[in-house]
N, C-alpha and C positions, 0 to 999 in steps of 0.2 A: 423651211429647213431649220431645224435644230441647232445651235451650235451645244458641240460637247464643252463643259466645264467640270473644272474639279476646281474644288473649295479646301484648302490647305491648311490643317490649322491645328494647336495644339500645341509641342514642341519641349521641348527640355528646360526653358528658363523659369523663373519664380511668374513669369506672367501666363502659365499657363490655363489656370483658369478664366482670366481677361479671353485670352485667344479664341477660347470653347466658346466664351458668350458670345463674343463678336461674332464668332465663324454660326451661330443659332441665329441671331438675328440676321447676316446675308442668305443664309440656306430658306427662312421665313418669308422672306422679302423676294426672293427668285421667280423669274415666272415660270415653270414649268414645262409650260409648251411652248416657250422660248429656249429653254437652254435643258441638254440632256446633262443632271447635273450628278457627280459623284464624290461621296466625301472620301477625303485621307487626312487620316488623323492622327499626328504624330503623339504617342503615350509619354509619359513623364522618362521612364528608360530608354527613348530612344526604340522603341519598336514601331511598328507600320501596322496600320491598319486600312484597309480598300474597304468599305459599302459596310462598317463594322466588322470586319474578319480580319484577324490577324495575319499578316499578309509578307514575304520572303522581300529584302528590301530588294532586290533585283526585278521581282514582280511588279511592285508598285511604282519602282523608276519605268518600267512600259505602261505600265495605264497613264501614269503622267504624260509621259511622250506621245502619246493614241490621244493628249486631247487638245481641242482646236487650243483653249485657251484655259491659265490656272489660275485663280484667284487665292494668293498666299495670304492668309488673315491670321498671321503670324506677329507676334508681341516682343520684343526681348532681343538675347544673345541665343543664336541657334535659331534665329529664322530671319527677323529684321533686319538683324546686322551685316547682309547680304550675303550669307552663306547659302541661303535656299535660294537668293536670286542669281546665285553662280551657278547649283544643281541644274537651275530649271534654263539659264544659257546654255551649259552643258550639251540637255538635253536637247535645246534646239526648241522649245515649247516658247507660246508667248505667254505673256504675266501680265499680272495687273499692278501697278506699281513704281516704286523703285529701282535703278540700277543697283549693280552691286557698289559703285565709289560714292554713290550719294547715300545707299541704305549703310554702306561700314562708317563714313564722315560721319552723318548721321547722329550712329549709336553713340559714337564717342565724344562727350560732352565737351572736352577737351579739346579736341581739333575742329569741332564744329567754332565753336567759337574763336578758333585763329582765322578759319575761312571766311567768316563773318565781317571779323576785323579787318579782316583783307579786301574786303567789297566793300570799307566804308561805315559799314552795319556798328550802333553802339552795342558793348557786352558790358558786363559787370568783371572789375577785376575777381582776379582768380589768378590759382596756382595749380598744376598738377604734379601729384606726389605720383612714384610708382611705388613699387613693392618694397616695403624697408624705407623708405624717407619720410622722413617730419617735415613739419610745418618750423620753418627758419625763423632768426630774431627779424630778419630783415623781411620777410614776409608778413608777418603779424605784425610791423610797425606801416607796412604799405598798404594793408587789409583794415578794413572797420569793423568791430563787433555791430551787429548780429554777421556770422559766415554761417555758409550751410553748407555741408561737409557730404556728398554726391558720392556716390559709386561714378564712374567715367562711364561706363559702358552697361548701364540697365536703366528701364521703363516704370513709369507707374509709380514715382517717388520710390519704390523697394530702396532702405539702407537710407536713404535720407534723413539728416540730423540738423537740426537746429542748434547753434552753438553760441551761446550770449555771455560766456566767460573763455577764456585761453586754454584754462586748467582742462575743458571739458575734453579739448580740440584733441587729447589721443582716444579717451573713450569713445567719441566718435568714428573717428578712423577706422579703428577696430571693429566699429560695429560696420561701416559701409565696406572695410574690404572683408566683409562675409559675403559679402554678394558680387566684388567687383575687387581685386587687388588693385587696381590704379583707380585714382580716387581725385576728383575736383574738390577743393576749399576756395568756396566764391563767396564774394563781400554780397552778402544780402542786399537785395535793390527795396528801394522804397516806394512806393507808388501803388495804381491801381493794378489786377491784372486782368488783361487784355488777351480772349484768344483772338487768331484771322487762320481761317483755314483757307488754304489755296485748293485748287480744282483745274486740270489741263484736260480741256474740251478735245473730242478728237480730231478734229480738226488743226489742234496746236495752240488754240486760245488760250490763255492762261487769264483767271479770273479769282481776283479775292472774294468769300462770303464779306457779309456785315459782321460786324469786331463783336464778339464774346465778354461779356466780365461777369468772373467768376469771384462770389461773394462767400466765403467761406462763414458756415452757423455757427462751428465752436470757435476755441478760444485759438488754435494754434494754424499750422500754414495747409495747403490742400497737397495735403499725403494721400496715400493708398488707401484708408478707410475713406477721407472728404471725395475721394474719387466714388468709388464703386456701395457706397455704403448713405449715399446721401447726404453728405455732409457739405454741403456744397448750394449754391444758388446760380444759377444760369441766366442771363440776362442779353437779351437777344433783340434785336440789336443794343448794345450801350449804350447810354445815356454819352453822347459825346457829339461833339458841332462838327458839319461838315468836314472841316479842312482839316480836325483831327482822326478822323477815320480814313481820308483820303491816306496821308501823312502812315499811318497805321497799315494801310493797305498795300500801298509801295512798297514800306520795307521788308513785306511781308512776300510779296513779289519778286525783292533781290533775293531773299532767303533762298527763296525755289530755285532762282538762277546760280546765285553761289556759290550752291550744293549739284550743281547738274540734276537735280531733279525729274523726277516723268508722273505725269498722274496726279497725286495729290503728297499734301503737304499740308502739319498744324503748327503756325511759328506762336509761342508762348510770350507775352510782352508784361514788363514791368512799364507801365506809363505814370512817368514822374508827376507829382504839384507841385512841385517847386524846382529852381534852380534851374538847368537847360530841361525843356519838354522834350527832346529827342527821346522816344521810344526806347526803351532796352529790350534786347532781345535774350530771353532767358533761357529758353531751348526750343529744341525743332522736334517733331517728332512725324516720321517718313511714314508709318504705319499707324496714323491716330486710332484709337478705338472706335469700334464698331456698335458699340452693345447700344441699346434701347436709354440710358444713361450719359452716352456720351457726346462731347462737344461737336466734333465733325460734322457729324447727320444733322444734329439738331439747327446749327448756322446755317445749312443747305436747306433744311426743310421752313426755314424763316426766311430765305432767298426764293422761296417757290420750288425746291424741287427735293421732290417726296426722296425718301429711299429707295424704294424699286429704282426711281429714276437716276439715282444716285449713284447706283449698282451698274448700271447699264451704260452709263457714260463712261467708266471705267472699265468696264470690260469691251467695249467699244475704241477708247483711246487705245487697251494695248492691242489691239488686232491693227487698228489703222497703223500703229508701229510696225506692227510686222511686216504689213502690208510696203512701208516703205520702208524696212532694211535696218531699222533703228533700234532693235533686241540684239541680235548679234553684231558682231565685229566682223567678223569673217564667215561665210558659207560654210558650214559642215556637212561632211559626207553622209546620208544617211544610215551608209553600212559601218561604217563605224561604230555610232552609236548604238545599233542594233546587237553588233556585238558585244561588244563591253557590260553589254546589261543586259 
């Protein structure tokens, strides 16, 4: 027996093209005659598209709903950020994935890192400005040069500024709230960095890969081009002694717990050389990339398990979720929903 899937991907944020690639690589990597698989793919405007057809969005909310289970390989604001995991609760469909309080925590750089702080977990000082506020005297004298100056609420470095004088700190601003009006200015951490991707078996297990470090070729920090453009060196498992991977992997464990988590999880780590070794934790990211390039696959695939397999464990956890009650909150009526869409 088949299970039906749909593969959700595309979406309105600047990471749209990420999304396309990631959602080419899960669609590559599917088995077939495993799963009856259909795409929807949301267009940069906000249009719908079923099996490549442009598609009435009331239509395509019933093929969603018609299927056992959706795999959203969704990037950004306008998928990630648990708007589509509200739709697809909505709808009563199970997911692969995120909740909506762990995917919106999450996106927002800002409140991830109070939650963090609140489990114990080390961050980097920071501040967050909303719309209209500066950076204070009394901020820049609590803060160290290098800050890096963050959109709150977007993927993929997009809007991220390196900021090594004061003077810089509104040009920057201005360029990240082109992408995000509310904006982090965090004291740059020193150290190496450290990915651990998390993975929740379905059964419940919750399991760190081996730690990541990611060795940037040119001269500056791993933005959007060091991501998807090759800029970048991957290193699998790190060069690191035991009890600092163990150390690495725990914290990477509370992250998941923290955040109420489901599924998978990539926690981002500054690991100091000097002064306290406590791990910093630099961001989380609920929906890591997918693509043939990225971190996630790659630490699983030097853990022993391939991507098909990788795929299938996840789509696996969220049915056992469904199976015991853990997608919704409450039973909806199915003629409800029938209606409305």
């Amino acid at each position: 027996m088949t299970t039906r899937l749909a593969v959700l991907y595309g979406g309105q944020s600047g990471e749209h093209d990420v999304s396309c690639r990631s959602a080419a690589s899960i669609l590559a990597h599917l088995d077939r005659e495993r799963y009856q698989v259909t795409e929807v793919l949301i267009d940069r405007d906000g249009g719908w598209h079923v099996g490549g057809r442009p598609t009435p969005l009331p239509a395509a909310l019933r093929v969603l709903r018609a299927q056992d289970v959706v795999f959203p390989a969704l990037h950004g604001p306008y998928g990630e950020d648990g708007t589509v995991s509200s739709l697809l609760e909505w709808l009563g469909v199970p997911y692969v994935g995120n909740g909506v309080f762990a995917s919106a925590a999450g996106m927002d750089k800002g409140v991830t890192k109070r939650l963090l702080a609140a489990e114990g977990l080390r961050v980097s000082p920071g501040v967050t400005l909303r719309p209209g506020e500066a950076l204070s005297p009394e901020d820049q004298r609590r803060l160290e040069l290098p800050v890096f100056v963050k959109p709150a609420r977007a993927g993929s470095s997009l809007g991220v500024v390196r900021v090594d004088d004061w003077a810089g700190v509104p040009a920057a601003l201005e360029q990240a709230r082109q992408v995000d009006p509310k904006v982090l200015v965090e004291q740059g951490a020193r150290g190496r960095e450290i990915d651990v991707a998390v993975l929740q078996h379905p059964d419940g297990r919750v399991q760190a890969g081996p730690p990541l470090e990611i060795r940037v070729t040119g001269a500056g920090f791993f933005d959007y081009d060091a991501k998807y453009d090759g800029g970048a060196i991957f290193q699998i498992p790190a060069p690191l002694d035991a009890a600092t991977t163990e150390v690495l992997q725990d914290r990477a464990i509370r992250a998941f717990q923290a955040l109420d988590c489901r599924g998978l999880l990539r926690v981002d780590f500054f690991l100091p050389t000097e002064g306290s070794l406590e791990p910093i934790v630099n961001e989380v990211n609920t929906f890591p990339g997918f693509t043939a390039a990225s971190q996630f696959p790659q630490i699983w695939q030097q853990a022993g398990i391939e991507f098909a397999a990788l795929i299938d464990i996840l789509i696996a956890g969220a049915l056992a979720d469904e199976d015991h009650g853990h997608h919704r909150a409450l039973p909806r009526p199915v003629r409800a929903v029938d209606h409305l869409v």
